[in-house]
N, C-alpha and C positions, 0 to 999 in steps of 0.2 A: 566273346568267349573263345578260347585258344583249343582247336582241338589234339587230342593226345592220338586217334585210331581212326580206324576206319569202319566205326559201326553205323550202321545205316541207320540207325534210330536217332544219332544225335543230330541234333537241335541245330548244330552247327552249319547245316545245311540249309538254314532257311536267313535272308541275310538279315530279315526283320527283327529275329528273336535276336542276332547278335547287336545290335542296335541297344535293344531292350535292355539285354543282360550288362552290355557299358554304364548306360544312363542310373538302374535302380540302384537302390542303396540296399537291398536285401542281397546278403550272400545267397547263390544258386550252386548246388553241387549235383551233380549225376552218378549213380551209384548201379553197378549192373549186378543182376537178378542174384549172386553173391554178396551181396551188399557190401563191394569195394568200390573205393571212388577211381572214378573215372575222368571226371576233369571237374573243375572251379572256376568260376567268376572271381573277377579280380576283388570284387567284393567279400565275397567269401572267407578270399586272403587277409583283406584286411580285419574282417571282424575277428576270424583266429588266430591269426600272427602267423599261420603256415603258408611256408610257398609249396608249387606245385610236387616237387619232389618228395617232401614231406606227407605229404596230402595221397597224391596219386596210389592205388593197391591197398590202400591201407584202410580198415573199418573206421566207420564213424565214429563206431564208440570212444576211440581217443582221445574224441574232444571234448566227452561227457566229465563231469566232477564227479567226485565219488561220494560225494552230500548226495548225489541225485539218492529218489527213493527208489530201492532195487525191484519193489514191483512192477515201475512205471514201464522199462523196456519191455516186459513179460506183457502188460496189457500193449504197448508200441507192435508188439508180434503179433497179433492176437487180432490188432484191428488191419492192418495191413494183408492178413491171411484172409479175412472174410469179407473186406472192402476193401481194398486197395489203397487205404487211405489212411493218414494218423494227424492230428492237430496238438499241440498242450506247450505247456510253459515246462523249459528243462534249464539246468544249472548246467552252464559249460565253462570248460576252464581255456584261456588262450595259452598259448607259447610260454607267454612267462610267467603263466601261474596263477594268474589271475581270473577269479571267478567272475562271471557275467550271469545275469537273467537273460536268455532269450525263446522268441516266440520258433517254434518248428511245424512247418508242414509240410508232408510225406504225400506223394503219387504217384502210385507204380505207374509203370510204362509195358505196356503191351502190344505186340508183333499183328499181325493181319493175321496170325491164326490164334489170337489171343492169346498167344504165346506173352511169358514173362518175359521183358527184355531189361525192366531195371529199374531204378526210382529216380525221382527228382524231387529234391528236398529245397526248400526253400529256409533261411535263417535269417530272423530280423532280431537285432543287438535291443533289447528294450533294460538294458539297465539303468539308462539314465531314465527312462518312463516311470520304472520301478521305484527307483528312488525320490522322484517327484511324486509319487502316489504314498511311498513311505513317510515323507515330509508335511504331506498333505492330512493324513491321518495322527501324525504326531501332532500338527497344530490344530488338527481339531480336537484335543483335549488337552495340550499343554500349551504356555507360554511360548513362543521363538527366541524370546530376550532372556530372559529369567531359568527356563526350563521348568518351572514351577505349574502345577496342574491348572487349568484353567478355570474359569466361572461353570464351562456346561460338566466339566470334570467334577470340580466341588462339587454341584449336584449331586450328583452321581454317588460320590464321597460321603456327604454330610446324608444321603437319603440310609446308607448300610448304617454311618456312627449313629443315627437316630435308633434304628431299629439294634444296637450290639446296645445300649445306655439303657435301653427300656429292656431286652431281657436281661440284663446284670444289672438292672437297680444300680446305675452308676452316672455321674454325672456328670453333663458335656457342655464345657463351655464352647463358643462362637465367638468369634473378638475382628472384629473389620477395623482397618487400621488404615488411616490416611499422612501420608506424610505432612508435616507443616516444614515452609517453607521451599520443599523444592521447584517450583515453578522457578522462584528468580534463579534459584544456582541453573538451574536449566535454560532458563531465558539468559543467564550471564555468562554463564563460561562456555553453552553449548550441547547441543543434544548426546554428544557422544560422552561429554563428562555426565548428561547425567543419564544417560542408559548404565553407564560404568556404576554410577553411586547406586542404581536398582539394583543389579547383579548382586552386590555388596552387601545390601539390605538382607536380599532374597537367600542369600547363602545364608547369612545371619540368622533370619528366621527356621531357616532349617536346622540349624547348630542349636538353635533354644528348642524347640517340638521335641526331635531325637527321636524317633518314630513313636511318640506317641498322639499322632495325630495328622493332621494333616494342613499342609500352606498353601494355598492357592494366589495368583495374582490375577485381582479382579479387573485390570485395565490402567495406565497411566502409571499414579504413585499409593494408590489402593489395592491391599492385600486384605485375606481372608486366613482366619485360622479357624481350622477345628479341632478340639483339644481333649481327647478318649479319654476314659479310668480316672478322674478327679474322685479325690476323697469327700472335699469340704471346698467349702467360698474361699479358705484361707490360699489352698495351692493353686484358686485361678485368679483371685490377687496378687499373688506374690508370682505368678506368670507372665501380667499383665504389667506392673511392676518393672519385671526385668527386662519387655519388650520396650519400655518407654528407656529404661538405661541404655539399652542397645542404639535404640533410633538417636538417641542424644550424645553419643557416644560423636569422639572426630575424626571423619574420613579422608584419607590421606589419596589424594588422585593427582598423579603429574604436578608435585610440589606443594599442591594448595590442600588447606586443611579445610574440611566442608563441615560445619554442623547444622542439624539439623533436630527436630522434636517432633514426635506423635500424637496424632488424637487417636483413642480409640476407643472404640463403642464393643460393650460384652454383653450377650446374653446367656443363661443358664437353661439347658433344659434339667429337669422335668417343673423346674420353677415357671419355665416359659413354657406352657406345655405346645407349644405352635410348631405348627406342619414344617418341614425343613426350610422351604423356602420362604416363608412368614419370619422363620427365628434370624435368617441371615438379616431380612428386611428392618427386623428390629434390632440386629446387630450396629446395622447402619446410620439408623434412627438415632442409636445412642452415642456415634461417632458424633455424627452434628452437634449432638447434645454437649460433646466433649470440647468441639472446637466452640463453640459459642460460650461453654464456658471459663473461657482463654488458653486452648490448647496447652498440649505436653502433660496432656493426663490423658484416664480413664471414667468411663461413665455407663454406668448399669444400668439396661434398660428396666425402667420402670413402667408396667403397663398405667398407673395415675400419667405420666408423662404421656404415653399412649393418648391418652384420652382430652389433654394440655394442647398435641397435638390437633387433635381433630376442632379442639377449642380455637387455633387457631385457622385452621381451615374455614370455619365458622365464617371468623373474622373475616377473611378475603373475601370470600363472596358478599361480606356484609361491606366491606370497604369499595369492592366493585360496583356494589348500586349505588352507593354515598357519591361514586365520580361520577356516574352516567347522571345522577339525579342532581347534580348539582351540589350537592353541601359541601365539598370543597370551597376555603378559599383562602387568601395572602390575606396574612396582617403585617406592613412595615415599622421596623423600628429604624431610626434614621443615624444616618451618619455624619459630624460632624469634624470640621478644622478646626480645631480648638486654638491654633495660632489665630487664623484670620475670623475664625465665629459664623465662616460659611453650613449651612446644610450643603454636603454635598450628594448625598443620596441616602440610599435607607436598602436594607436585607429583608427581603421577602421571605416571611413564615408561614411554613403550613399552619392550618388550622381544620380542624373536622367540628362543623356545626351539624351536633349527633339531635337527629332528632327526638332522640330521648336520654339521653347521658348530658347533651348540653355542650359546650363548646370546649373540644379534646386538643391538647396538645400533641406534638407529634411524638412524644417519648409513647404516649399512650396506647396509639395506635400501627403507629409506621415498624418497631421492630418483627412483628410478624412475616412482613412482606416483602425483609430486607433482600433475602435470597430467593424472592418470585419475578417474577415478568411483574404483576404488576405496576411495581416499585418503578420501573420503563414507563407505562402508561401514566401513572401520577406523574413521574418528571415532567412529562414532555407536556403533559397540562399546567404543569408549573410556569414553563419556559415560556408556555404560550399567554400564559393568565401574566406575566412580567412585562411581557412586550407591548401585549393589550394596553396594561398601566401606566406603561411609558408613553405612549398614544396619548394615552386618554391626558397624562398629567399636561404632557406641551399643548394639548390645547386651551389648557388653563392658563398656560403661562410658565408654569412648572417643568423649569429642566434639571432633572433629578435622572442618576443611574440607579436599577436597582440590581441587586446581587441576590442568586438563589441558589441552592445545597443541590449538588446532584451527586446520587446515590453509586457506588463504585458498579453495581451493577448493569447499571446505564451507560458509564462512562464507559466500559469495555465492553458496550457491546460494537460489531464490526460494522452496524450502518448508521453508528453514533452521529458522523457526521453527516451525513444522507438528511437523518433526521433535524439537524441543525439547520440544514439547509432550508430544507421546506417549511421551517416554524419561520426563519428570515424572509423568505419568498412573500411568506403570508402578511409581513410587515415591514414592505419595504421600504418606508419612510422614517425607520428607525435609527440614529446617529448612531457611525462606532464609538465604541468604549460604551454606551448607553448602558449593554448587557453585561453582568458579570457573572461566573459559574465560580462555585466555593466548593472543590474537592477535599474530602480528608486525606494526611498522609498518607493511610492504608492502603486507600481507592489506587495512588496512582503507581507504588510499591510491588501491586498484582502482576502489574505487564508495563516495566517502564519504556519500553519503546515504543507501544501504540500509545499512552498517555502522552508520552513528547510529538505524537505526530499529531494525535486529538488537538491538544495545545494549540500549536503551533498553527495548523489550518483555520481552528476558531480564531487566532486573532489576526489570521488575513483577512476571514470575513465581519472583524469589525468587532469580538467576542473576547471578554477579560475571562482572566482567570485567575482565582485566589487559593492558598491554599491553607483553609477550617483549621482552625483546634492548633493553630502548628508549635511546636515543642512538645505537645505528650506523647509522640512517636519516634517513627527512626531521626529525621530529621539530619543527617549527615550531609557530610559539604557535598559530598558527590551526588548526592542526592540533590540538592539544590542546584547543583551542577547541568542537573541533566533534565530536570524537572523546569521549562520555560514560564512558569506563572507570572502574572503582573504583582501578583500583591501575596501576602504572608500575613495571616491575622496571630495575634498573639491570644494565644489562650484565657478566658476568663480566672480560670485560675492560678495564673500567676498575677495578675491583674490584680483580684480582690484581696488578697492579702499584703500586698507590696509595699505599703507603708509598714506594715509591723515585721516582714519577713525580710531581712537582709539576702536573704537564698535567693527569694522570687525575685526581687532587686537586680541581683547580678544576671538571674535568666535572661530577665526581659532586657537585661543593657546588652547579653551577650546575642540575643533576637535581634534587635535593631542594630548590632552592628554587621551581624550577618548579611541583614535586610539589605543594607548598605552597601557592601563591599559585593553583591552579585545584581546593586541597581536594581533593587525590591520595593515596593513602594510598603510599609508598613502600616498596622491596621487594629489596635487595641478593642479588644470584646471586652465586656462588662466595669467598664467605667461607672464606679458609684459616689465617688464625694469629688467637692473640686478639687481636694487636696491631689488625690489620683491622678487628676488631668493634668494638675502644673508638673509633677515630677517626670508624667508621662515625656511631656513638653521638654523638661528641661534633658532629659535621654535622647531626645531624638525622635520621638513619635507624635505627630500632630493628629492624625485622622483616629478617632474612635466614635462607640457607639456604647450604650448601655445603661441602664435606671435612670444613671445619676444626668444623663441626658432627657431621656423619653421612653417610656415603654413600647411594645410594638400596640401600631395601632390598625384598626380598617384603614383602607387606600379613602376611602372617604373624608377622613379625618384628618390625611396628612395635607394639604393647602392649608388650614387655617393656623394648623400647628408651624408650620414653616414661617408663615405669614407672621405670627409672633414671636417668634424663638429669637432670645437674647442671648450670650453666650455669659457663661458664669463671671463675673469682677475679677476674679481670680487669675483666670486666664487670658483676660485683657490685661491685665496689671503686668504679668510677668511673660506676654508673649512676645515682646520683643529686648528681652533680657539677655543679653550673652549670658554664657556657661560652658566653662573647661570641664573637659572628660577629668582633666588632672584633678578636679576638685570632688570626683564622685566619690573618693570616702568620705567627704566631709558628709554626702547622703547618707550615705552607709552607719555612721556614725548615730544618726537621732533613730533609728531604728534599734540598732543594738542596746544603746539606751533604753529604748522601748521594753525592750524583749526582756533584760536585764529587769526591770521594775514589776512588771506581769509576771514573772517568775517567782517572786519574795510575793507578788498575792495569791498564786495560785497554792505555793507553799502556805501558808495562813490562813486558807481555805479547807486541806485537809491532804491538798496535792504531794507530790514526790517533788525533791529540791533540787534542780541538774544539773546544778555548780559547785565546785571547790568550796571551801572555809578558805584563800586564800581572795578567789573571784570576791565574793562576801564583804568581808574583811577591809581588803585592802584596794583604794580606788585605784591602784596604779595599775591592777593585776588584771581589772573585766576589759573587755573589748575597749568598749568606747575609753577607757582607761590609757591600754596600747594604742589605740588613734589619738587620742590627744597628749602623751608624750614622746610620741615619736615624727608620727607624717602629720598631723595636725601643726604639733610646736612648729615644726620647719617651715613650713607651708603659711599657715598663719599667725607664728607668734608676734610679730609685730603689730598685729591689732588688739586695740582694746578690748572690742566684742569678746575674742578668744580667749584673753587672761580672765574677762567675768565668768568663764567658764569653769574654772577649778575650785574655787570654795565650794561654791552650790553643788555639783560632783561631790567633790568628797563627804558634803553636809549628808548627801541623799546614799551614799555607801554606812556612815553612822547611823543613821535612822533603819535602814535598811537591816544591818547588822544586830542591830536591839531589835528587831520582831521579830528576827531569825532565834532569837535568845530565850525571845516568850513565848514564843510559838512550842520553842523545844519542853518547853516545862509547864507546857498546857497553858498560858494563861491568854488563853484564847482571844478575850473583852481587851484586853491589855495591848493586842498582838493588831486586833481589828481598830482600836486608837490609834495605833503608831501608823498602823498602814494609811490610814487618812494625812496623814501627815507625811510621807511618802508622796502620795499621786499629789500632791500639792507642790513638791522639790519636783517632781518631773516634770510639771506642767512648766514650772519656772526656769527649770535645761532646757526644754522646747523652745520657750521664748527667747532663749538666750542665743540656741543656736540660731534661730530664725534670725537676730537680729544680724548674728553673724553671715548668716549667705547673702544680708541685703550690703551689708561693709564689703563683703568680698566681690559681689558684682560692682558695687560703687568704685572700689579699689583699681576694677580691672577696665572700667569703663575709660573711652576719650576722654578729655577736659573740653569744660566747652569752652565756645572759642571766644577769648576776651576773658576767660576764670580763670579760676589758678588752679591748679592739677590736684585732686583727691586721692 
């Protein structure tokens, strides 16, 4: 500390204190018994902006703000006259104007005869304290991202809207709202696009409320609304409504257009007459309700669902003793190569042998548990009851992989693989590839980067992966891209209808080429006649499963079942048949046919008619019509097979056309003669065509050697 004089009281005399006064960070000033300053710490200076010249002679009050409250010096005098001392928080201003919080404390200074000789004031800068304690108290009731009130705020909120609804007889809806889809936009482009899409959101909801209510953000991609002075259900429908247009609405961030949809869950008081924080609960309650019933709506809580709920809470703990007790168990249905007629393994189904219900399928009982730990617990009994079987089969003799469905809630969770691990440890005479896990698209959709790590680790240690149901989801190349699976099953329904639908036809050609070009092994669900398996066959799909194979059975029952199993005639006959993709409209072809003939019955029936008078009419005009005058002729007209195709055609468009005739002028009896007469001409295009794909494979085959070329 520099001294200015030569008064014998300062401090400047002791060389400790001037040590002192270097090192603190509190400005120190000395002020003599006129309360003019007398010298400063370089500290001092810096927290004021003033240098010594400035400072020197001059009262402190200079550096007070004129915000200070003008009582506070009046008590500062007041305690310094009757103790010599003062403490408190004062607003000062620096040099350039600028206000600070700081802390002040005052000491007079007195002589050997208790003489006043001056003060010594100490000054600590705590505005950035203050403003750390302002920030502090701001996020404890609002958002930091959002600015939006928080969960202990709603509280707070919803506890006054409850009590202003019941004394004004007026009606308050609750509406908790979860976004759908933002995980991946956040898992894809990055946290700061989707903090940005919150913000976006959050302002939005504030633009719809308009103070009549209140938006709070309950964490993540979950908001809370509470919505004051509703007349009727009508204006908190039509709120709810305009909330779901908004979330669906497209957000425009750094180029990229983002959409997204809402689930949200509403509840009413004085309908719901529940405590505030019961109403939010069952606000919540009806969100779920919203998403499970396929997101991008609304859904009102209903206390019967209330009580649906506890129905199935019931259920868990009735399903938790069913696993500890054993009634759990797999039944396999097997999988076969329908080229080579191998079994080559079989899909592991849940079953619940209910001791009083009887043997439960898992539609029946597993959606309860979907989104519990449970659902964890039963997997990994699954996983383990699979590997057991596998054991058990090779020491029959039986080498068989089996494949089992694991729930998206297992697969995400973070010691997925941990637990993978210790179920192999437990079997470790188990051959890779032996295990396969069958995820749904959705499961792996959640969080594609821990799914392609999950993946990928499971098949270092020896673990397939399939992936369920594939086509009735996202299913995009990028997706397949990024998603490492061994195999891609084709849906049962496009499956089952594939001979009569030319649509399912081109899925499942457009599935296996997929399959193919990303080195997917493919995998047909619910196979029911041979016909199904040859054309499976003749696309590109060998391996399926399904009725028209074997139902699922106890593990008990599959050796003997293997042991006999012949593969259909059908499929021996044409498994080693070549077959041009060039020739798939000629597939395409006896379908449309198909479609075209079931149409004229289901008209004559009582049905709607979904074709032209032109279709009708004229054989040139229906599908199979354009196939066989255009890419049909070209393709195959040089065979004879193919020209026996156009009389019978056209025969079966005249027959066709007169029941469409009787039908129109009711002569019902008349209509139902003809149509017999009909499914008779189709059966006879069927045959026709049939003979033609065997000319066309004959056509396209080697000559054998020493014959003469077909």
């Amino acid at each position: 500390m520099e001294s200015k004089g030569k008064d014998p009281g300062c401090l400047r005399d002791s060389q400790v204190a001037d040590v002192v006064y270097q090192i603190i960070r509190d400005g120190v000033a000395l002020a003599d018994a006129n309360h003019r300053i007398v010298e400063v710490t370089q500290a001092f200076r810096d927290i004021t902006g003033y240098d010594d010249a400035e400072l020197v002679g001059r009262s402190p009050l200079m550096l007070g703000s004129p915000h200070n409250d003008p009582g506070q010096f009046q008590s500062l005098e007041e305690s310094l006259h009757l103790t010599g001392c003062w403490q408190g928080e004062v607003l000062n201003r620096r040099k350039n104007g600028e206000e600070y919080a700081a802390l002040l404390r005052i000491q007079a200074r007195y002589g050997p005869e208790h003489e006043l000789l001056g003060y010594v004031a100490v000054l600590t800068d705590i505005h950035v304290l203050k403003h750390v304690q302002e920030q502090l108290a701001y996020l404890d009731s609002y958002d930091g991202l959002t600015g939006l009130p928080n969960r202990r705020m709603l509280g707070d909120g919803l506890h006054q809207a409850v009590e202003r609804a019941r004394r004004d007889n007026r009606l308050l809806g609750v509406v908790y709202l979860d976004l759908d889809g933002f995980k991946a936009i956040n898992d894809h482009y990055g946290h700061a696009t989707g903090d940005t899409l919150l913000v976006m959101i959050a302002q939005s909801l504030r633009e719809l409320v308009d103070g009549d209510g209140l938006v709070a953000r309950m964490g993540g991609d979950e908001f809370a609304l509470v919505l004051e002075g509703l007349n009727n259900m009508d204006e908190l429908e039509s709120m709810a409504r305009r909330i779901l247009v908004m979330a669906g609405s497209s957000f425009d961030i750094d180029g990229h257009k983002h959409h997204l949809s809402a689930s949200l869950g509403v509840t009413i008081f004085p309908m719901d007459g529940a405590d505030p924080e019961t109403l939010l609960r069952h606000a919540d309650q009806a969100m779920y309700q919203a998403k499970q019933a396929g997101r991008n709506r609304f859904h009102l809580f209903d206390a019967r669902q209330d009580q649906l709920a506890l129905s199935r809470r019931q259920m868990r703990e009735r399903m938790l003793d069913g696993l500890i007790n054993g009634e759990f168990e797999l039944f396999y249905q097997p999988k076969v190569n329908l080229r080579s007629g191998v079994v080559i393994g079989a899909e592991g189904l849940l079953r619940w042998r209910h001791p009083e219900r009887g043997l439960l399928l898992p539609g029946e009982f597993l959606p309860p548990v979907e989104h519990d730990d449970l659902i964890i617990d039963i997997g990994e009994w699954v996983i383990r009851t699979a590997l057991a079987q596998i054991r058990t089969w090779r020491t029959l003799g039986l080498e068989l992989s089996i494949s089992v469905n694991i729930a998206a809630r297992q697969l995400q969770r973070p010691d997925f693989i941990d637990c993978m691990e210790r179920c192999l440890a437990d079997f470790p005479d188990t051959p890779d590839g032996r295990l396969e896990l069958e995820i749904l698209e959705s499961a792996a959709l959640e969080n594609t980067a821990h799914v392609r790590q999950v993946i990928s680790t499971c098949q270092r240690l020896g673990v397939g992966f399939a992936l369920d149901d594939f086509g009735t989801g996202y299913a995009s190349l990028s997706y397949l891209r990024d998603i490492p699976a061994d195999v891609l099953k084709i849906d049962q329904c496009f499956v089952r209808d594939v001979l009569d639908d030319s649509d399912d036809l081109t899925l499942i050609d457009g599935i296996i080429s997929l399959a193919n070009a990303f080195r997917r092994i493919v995998v047909a669900e619910g196979v029911e006649t041979p016909e199904q398996g040859v054309l499976l066959m003749r696309l590109g799909c060998d391996i399926a499963q399904g009725y028209g194979i074997a139902r699922p059975m106890p593990a008990s029952a599959m050796p003997d079942w293997v042991a006999g199993y012949k593969p259909d005639p059908q499929w021996s006959l044409w498994a080693d048949t070549p077959w041009e993709m060039a020739d798939f409209p000629l597939l395409v072809a006896q379908y449309d046919h198909i479609k075209w003939v079931k149409q004229i019955a289901l008209y004559v029936e009582g049905g709607n008619l979904q074709m032209s008078d032109h279709e009708i009419v004229d054989h040139h005009q229906c599908r199979f019509g354009h196939w066989y005058y255009s890419h049909g002729n070209l393709r195959y007209g040089h065979l004879v097979a193919f020209r026996q195709l156009e009389d019978i055609h056209a025969r079966v468009h005249r027959v066709g056309s007169e029941i469409v005739g009787l039908r129109a002028v009711n002569r019902q009896d008349d209509a139902r003669h003809a149509l017999a007469t009909l499914l008779g001409l189709k059966d006879e295009v069927l045959l026709r065509l049939a003979n033609l794909q065997k000319a066309v494979v004959a056509s396209a085959a080697p000559p054998l050697l020493g014959g003469t070329p077909r």
